[in-house]
PyMOL Python script that loads the backbone (N, CA, C, O; Angstrom):
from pymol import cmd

cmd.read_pdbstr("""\
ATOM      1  N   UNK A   1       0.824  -1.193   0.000  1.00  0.00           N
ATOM      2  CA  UNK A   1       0.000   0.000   0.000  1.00  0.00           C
ATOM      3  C   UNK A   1       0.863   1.250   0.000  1.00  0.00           C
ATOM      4  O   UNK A   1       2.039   1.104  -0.333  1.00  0.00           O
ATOM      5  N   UNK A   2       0.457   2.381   0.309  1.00  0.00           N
ATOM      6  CA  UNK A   2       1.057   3.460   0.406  1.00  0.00           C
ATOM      7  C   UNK A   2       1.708   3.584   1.657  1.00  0.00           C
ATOM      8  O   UNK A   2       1.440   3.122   2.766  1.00  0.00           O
ATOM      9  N   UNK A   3       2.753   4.411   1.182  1.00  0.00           N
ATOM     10  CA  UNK A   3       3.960   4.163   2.396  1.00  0.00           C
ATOM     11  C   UNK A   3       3.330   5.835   3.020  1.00  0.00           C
ATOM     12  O   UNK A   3       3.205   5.937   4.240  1.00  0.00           O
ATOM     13  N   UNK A   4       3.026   6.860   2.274  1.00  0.00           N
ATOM     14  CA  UNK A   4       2.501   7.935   3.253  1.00  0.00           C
ATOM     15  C   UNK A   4       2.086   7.353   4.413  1.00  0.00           C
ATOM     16  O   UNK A   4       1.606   6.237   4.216  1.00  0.00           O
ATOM     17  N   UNK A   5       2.098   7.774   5.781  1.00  0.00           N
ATOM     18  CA  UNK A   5       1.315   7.284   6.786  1.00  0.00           C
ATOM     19  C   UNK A   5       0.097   8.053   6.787  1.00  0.00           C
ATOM     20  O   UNK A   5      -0.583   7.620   7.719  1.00  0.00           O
ATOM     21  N   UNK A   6      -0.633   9.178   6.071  1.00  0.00           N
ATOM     22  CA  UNK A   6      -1.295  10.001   5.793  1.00  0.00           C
ATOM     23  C   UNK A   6      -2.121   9.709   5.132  1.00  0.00           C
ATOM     24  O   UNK A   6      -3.110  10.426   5.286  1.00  0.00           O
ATOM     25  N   UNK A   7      -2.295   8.414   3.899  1.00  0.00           N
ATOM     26  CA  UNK A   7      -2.801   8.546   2.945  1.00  0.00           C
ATOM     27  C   UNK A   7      -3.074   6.708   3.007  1.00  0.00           C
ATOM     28  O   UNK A   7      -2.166   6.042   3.505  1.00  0.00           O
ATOM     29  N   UNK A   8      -4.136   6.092   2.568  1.00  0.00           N
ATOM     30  CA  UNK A   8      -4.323   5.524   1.930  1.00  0.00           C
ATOM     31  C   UNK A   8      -4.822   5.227   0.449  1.00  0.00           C
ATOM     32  O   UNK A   8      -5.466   6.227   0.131  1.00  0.00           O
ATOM     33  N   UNK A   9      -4.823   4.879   0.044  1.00  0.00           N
ATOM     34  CA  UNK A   9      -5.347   4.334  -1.709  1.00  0.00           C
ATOM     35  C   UNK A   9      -6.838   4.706  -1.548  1.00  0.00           C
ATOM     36  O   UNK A   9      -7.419   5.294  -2.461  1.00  0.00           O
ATOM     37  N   UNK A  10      -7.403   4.405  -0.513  1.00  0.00           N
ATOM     38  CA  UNK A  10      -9.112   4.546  -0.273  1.00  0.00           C
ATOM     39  C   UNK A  10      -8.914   6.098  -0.383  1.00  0.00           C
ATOM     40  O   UNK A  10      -9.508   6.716  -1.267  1.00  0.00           O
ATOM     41  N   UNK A  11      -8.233   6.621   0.344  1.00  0.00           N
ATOM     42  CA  UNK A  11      -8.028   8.010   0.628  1.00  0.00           C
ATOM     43  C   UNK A  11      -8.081   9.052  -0.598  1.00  0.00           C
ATOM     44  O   UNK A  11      -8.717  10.097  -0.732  1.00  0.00           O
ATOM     45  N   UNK A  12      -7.206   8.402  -1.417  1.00  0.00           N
ATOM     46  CA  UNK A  12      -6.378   9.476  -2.604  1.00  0.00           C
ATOM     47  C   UNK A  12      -7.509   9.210  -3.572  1.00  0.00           C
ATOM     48  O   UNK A  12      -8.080  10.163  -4.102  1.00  0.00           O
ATOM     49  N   UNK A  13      -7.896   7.844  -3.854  1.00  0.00           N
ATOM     50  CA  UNK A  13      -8.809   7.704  -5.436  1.00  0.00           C
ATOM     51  C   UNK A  13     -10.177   7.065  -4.888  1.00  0.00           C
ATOM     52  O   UNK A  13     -10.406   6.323  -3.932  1.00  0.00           O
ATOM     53  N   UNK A  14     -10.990   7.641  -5.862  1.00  0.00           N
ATOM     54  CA  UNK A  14     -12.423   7.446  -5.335  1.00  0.00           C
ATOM     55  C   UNK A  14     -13.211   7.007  -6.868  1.00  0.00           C
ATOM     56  O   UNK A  14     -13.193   7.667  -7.907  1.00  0.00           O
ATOM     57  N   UNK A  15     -13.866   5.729  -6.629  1.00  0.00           N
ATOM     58  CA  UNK A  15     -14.580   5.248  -7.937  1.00  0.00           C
ATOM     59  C   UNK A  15     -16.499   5.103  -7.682  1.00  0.00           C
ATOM     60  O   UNK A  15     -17.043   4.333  -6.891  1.00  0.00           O
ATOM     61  N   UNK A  16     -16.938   5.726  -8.272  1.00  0.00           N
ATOM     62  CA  UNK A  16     -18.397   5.898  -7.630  1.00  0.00           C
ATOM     63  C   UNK A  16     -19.273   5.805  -9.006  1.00  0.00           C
ATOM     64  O   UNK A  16     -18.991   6.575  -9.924  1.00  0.00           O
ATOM     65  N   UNK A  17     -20.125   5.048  -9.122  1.00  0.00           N
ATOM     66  CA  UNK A  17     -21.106   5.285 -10.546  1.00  0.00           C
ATOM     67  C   UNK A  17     -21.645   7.058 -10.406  1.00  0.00           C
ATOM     68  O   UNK A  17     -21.631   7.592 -11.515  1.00  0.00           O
ATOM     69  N   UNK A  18     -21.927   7.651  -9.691  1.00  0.00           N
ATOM     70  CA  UNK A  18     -22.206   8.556  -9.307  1.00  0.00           C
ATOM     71  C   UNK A  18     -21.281   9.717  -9.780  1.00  0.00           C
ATOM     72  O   UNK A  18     -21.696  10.875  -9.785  1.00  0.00           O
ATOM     73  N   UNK A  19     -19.825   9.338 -10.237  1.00  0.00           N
ATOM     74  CA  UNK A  19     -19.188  10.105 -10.446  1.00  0.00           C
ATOM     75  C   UNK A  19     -18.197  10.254 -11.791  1.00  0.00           C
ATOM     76  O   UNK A  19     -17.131   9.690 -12.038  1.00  0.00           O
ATOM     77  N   UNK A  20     -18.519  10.664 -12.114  1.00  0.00           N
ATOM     78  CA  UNK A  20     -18.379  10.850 -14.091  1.00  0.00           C
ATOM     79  C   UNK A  20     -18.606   8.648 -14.129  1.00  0.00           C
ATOM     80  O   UNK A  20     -17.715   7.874 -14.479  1.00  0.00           O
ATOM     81  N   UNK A  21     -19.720   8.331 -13.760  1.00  0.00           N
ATOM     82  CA  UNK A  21     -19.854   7.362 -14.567  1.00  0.00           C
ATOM     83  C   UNK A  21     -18.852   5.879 -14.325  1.00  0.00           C
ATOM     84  O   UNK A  21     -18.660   4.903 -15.050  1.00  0.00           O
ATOM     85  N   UNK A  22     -18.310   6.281 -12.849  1.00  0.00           N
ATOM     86  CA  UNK A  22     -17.314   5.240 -12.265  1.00  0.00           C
ATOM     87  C   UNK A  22     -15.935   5.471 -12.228  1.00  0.00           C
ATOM     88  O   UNK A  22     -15.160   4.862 -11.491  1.00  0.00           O
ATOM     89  N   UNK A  23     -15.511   6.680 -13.321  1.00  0.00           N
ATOM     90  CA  UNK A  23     -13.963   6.489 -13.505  1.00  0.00           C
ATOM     91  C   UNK A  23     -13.308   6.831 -11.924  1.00  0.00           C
ATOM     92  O   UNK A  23     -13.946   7.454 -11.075  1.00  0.00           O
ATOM     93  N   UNK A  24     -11.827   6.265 -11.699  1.00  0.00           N
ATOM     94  CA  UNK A  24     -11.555   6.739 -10.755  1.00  0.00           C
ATOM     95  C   UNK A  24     -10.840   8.020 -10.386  1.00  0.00           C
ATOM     96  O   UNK A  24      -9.705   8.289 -10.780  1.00  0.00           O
ATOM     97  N   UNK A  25     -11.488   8.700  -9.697  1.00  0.00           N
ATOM     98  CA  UNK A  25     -10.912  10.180  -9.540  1.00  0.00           C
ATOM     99  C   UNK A  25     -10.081  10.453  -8.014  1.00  0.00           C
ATOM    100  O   UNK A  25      -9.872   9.628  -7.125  1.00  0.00           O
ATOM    101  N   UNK A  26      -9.709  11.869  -8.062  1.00  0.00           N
ATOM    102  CA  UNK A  26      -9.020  11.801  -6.604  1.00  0.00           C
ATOM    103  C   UNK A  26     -10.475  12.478  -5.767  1.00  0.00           C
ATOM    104  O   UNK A  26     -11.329  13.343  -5.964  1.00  0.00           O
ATOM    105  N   UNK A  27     -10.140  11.559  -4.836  1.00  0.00           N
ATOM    106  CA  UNK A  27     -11.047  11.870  -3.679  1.00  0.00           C
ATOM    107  C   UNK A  27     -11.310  13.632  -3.103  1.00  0.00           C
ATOM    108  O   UNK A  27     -10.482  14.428  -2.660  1.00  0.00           O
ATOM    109  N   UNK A  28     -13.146  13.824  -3.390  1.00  0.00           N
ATOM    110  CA  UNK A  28     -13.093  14.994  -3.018  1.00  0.00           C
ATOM    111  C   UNK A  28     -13.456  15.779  -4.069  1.00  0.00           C
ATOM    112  O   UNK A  28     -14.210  16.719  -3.820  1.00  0.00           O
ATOM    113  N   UNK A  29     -13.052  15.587  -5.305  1.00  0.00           N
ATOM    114  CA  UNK A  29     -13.164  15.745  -6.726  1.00  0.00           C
ATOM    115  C   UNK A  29     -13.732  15.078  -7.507  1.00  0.00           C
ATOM    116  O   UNK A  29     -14.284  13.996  -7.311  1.00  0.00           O
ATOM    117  N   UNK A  30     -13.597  15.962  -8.919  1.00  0.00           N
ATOM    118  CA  UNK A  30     -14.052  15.481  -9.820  1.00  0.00           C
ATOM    119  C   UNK A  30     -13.513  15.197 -11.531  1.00  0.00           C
ATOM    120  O   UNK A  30     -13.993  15.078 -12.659  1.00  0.00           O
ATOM    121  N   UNK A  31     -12.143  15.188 -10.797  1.00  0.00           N
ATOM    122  CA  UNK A  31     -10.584  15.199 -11.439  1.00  0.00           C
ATOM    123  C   UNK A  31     -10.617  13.878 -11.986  1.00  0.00           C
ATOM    124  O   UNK A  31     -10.327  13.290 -10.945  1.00  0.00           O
ATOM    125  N   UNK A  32     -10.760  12.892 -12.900  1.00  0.00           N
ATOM    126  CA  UNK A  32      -9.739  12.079 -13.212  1.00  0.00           C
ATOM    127  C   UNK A  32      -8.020  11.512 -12.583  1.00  0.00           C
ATOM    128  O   UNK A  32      -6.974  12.148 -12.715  1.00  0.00           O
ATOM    129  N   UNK A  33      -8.130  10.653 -12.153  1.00  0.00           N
ATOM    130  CA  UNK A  33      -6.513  10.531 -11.992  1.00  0.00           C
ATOM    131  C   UNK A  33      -5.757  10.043 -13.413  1.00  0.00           C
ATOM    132  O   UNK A  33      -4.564  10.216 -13.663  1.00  0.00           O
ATOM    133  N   UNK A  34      -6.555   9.518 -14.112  1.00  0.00           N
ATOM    134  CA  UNK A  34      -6.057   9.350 -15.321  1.00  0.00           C
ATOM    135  C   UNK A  34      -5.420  10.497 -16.387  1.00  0.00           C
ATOM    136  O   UNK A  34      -4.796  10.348 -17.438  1.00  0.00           O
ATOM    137  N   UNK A  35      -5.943  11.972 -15.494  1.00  0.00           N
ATOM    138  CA  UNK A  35      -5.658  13.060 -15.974  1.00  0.00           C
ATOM    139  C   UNK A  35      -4.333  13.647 -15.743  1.00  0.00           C
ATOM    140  O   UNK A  35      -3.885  14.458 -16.554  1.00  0.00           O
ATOM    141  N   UNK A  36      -3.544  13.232 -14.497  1.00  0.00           N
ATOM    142  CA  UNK A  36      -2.248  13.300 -14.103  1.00  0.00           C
ATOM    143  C   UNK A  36      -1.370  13.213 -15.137  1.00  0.00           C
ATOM    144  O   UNK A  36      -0.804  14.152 -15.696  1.00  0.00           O
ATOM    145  N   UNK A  37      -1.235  11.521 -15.478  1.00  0.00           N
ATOM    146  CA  UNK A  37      -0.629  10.886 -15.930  1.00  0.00           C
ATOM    147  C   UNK A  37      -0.355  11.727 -17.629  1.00  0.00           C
ATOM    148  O   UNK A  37       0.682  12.070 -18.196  1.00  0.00           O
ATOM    149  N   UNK A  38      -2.212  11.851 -18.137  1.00  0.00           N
ATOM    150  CA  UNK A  38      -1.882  12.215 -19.216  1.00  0.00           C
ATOM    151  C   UNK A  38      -1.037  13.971 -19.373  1.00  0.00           C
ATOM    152  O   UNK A  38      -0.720  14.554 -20.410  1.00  0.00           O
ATOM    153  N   UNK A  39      -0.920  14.300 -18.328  1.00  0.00           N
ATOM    154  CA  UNK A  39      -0.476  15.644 -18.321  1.00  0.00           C
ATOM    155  C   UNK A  39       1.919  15.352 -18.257  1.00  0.00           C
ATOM    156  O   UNK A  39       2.937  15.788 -18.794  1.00  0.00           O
ATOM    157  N   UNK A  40       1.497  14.410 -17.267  1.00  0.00           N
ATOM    158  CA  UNK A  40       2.817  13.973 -16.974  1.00  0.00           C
ATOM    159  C   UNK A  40       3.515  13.104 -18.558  1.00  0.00           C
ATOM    160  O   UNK A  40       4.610  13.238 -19.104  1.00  0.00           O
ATOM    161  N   UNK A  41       2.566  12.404 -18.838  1.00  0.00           N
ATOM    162  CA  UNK A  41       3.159  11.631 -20.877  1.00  0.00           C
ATOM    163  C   UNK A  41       3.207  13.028 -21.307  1.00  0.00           C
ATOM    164  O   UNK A  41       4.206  13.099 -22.023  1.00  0.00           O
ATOM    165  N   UNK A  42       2.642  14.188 -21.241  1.00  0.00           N
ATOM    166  CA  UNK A  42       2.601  15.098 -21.975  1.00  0.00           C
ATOM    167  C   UNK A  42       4.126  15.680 -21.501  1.00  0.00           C
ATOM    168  O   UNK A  42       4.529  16.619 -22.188  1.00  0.00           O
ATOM    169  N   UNK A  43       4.652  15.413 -20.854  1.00  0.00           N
ATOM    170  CA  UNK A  43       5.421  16.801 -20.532  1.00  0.00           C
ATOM    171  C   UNK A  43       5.639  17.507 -19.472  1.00  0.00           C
ATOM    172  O   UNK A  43       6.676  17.952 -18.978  1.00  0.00           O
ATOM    173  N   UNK A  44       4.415  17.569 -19.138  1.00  0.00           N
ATOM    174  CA  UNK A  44       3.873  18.629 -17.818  1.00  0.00           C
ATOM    175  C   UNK A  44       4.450  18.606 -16.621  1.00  0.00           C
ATOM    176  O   UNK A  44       4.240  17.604 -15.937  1.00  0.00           O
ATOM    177  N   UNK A  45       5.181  19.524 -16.153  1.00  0.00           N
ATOM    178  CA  UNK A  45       5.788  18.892 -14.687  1.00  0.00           C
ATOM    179  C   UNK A  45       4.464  18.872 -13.596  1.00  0.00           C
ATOM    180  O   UNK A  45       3.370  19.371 -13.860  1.00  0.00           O
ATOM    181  N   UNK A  46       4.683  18.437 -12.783  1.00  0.00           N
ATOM    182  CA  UNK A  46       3.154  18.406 -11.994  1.00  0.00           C
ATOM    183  C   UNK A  46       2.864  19.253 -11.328  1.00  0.00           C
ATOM    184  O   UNK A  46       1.958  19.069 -10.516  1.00  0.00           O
ATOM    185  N   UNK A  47       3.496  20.464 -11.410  1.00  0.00           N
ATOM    186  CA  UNK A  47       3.198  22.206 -10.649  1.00  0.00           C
ATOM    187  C   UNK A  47       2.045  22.577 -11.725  1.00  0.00           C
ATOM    188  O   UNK A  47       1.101  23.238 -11.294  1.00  0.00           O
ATOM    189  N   UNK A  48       2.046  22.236 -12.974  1.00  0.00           N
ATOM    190  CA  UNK A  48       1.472  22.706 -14.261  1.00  0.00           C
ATOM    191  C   UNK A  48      -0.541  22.242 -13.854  1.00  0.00           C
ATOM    192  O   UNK A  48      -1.566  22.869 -13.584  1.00  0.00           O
ATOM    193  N   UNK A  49      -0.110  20.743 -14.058  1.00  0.00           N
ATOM    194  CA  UNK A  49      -1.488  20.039 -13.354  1.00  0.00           C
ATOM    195  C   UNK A  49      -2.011  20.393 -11.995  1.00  0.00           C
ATOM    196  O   UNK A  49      -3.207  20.446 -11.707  1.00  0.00           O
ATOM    197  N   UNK A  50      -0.900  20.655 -11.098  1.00  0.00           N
ATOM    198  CA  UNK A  50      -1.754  21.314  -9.635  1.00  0.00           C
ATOM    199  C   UNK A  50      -2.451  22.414 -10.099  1.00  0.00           C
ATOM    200  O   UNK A  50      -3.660  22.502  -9.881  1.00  0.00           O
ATOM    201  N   UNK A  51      -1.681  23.502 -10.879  1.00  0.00           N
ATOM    202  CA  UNK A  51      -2.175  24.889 -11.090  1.00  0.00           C
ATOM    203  C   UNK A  51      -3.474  24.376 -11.774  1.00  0.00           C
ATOM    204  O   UNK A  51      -4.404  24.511 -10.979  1.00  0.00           O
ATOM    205  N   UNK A  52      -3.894  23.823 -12.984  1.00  0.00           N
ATOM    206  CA  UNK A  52      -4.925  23.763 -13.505  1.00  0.00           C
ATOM    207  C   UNK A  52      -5.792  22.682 -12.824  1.00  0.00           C
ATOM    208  O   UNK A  52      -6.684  22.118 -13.458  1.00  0.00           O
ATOM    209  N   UNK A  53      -5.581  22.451 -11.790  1.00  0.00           N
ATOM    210  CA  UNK A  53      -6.784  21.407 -11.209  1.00  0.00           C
ATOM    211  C   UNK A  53      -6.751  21.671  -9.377  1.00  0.00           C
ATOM    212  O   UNK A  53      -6.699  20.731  -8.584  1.00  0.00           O
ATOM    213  N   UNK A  54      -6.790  22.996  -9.006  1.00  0.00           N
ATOM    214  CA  UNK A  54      -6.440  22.985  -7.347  1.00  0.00           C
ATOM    215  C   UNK A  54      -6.954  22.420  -6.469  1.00  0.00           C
ATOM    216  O   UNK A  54      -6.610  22.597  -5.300  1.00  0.00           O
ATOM    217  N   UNK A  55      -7.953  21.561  -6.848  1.00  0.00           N
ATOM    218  CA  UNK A  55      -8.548  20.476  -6.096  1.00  0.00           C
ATOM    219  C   UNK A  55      -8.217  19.444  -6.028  1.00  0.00           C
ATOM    220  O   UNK A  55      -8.894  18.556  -5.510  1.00  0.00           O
ATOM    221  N   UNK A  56      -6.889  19.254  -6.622  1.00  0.00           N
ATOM    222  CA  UNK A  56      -6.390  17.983  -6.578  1.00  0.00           C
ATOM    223  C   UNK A  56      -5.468  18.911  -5.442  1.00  0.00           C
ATOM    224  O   UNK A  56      -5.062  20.053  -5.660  1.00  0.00           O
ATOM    225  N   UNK A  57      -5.229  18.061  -4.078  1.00  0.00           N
ATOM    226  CA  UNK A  57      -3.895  18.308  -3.378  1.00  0.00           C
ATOM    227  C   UNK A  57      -2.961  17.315  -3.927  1.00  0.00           C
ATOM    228  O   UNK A  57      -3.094  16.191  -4.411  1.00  0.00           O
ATOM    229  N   UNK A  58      -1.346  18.595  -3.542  1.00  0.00           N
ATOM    230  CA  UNK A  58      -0.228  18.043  -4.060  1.00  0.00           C
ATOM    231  C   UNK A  58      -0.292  16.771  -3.128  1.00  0.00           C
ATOM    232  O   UNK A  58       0.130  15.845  -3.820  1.00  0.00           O
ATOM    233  N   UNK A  59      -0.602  16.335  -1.967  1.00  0.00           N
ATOM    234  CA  UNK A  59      -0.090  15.288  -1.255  1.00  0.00           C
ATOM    235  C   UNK A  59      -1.105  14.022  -1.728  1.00  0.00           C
ATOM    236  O   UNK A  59      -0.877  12.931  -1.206  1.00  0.00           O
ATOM    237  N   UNK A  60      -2.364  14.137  -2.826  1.00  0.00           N
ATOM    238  CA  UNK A  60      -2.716  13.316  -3.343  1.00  0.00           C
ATOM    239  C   UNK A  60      -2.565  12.513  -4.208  1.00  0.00           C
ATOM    240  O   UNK A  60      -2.914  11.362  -4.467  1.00  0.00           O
ATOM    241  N   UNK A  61      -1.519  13.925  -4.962  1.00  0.00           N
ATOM    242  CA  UNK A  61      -0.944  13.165  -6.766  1.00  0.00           C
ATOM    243  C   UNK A  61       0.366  12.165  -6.431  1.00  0.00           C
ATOM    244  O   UNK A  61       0.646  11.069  -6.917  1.00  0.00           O
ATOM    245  N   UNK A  62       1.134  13.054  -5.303  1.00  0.00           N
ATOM    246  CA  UNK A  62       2.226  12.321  -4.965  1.00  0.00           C
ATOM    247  C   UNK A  62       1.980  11.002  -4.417  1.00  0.00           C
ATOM    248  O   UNK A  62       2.624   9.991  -4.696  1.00  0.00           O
ATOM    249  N   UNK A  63       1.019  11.084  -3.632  1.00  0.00           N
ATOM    250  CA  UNK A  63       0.791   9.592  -2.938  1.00  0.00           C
ATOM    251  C   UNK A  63       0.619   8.147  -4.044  1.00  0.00           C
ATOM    252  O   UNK A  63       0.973   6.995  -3.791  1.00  0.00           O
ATOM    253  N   UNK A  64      -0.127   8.735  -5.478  1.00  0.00           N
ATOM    254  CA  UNK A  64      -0.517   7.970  -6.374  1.00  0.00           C
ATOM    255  C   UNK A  64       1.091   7.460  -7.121  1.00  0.00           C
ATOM    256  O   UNK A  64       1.630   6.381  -7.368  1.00  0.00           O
ATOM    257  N   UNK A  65       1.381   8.663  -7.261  1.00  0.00           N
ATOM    258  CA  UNK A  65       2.698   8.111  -8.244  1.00  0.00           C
ATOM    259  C   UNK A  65       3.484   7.395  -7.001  1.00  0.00           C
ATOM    260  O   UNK A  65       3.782   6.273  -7.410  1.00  0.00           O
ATOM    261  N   UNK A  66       3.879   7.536  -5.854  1.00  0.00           N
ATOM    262  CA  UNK A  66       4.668   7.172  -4.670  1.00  0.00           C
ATOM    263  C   UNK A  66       3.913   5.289  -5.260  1.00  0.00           C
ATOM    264  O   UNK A  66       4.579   4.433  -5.841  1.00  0.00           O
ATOM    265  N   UNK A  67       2.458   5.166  -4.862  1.00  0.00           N
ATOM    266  CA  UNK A  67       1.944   3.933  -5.266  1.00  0.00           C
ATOM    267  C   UNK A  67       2.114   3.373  -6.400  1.00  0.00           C
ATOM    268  O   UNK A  67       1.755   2.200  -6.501  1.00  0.00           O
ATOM    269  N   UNK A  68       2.729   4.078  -7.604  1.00  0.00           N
ATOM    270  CA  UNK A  68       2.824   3.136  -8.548  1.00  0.00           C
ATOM    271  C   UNK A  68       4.338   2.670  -8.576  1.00  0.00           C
ATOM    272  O   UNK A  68       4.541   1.496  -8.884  1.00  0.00           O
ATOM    273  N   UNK A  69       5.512   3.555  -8.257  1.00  0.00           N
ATOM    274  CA  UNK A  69       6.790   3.362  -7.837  1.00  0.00           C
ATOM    275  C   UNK A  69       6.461   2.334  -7.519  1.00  0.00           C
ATOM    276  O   UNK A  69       6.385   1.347  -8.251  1.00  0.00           O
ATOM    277  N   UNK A  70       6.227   2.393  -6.446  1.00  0.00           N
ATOM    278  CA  UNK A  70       6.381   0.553  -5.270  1.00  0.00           C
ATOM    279  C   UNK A  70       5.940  -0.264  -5.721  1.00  0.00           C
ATOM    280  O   UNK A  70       6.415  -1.349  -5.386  1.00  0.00           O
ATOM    281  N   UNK A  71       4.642  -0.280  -6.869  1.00  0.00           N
ATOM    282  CA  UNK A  71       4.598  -1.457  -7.573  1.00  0.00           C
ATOM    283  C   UNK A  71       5.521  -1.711  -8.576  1.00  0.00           C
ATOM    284  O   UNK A  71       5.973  -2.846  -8.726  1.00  0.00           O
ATOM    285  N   UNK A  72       5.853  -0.775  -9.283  1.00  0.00           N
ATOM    286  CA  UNK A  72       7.236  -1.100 -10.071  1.00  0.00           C
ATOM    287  C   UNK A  72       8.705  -1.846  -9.606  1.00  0.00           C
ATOM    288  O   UNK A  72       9.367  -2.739 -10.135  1.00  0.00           O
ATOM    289  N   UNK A  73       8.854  -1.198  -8.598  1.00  0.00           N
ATOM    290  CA  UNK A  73       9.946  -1.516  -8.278  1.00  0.00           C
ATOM    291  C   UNK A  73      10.097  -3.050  -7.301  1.00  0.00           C
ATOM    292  O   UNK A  73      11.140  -3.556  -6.885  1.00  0.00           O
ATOM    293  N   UNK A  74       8.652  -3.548  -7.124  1.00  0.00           N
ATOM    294  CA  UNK A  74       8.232  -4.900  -6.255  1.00  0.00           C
ATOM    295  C   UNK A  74       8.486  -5.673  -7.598  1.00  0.00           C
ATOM    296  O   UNK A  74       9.255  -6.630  -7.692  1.00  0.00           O
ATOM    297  N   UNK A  75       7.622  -5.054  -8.800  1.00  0.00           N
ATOM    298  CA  UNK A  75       7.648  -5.988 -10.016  1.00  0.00           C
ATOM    299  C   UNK A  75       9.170  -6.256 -10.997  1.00  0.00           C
ATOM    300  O   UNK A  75       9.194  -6.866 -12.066  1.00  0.00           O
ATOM    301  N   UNK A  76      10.407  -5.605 -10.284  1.00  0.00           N
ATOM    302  CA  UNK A  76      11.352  -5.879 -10.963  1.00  0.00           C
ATOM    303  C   UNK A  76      12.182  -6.505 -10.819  1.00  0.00           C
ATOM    304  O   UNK A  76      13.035  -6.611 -11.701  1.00  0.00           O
TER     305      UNK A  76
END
""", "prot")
cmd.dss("prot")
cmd.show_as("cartoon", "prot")
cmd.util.cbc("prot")
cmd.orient("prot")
């Protein structure tokens, strides 16, 4: 899981039919997390995506990428 002691996975991403239709977003919002990523393939450093989405907190995006690290690095 997430190594934040702050944060769990329940915490950071939230999947609800209720909310654009199931996708999973960050909790609280109505952000996509899938929207990160595509900002980050783009280029974008992630000051760029905080600025255009301030409802995402920085300690949410980080927690996600922090979670995919650790699966990477378990899977290598």
């Amino acid at each position: 899981m997430l190594r934040s002691e702050s944060h769990t996975i329940e915490s950071v991403i939230n999947s609800s039919p209720d909310i654009l239709g199931g996708t999973p977003v960050f909790t609280g919002t109505r952000v996509p997390v899938s929207t990160l990523f595509d900002y980050l393939a783009a280029g974008d450093p992630l000051e760029r995506f905080l600025d255009h989405f301030p409802t995402v907190k920085r300690e949410q995006a980080v927690a996600i990428l922090a979670e995919l690290k650790e699966k990477f690095d378990a899977a290598a």
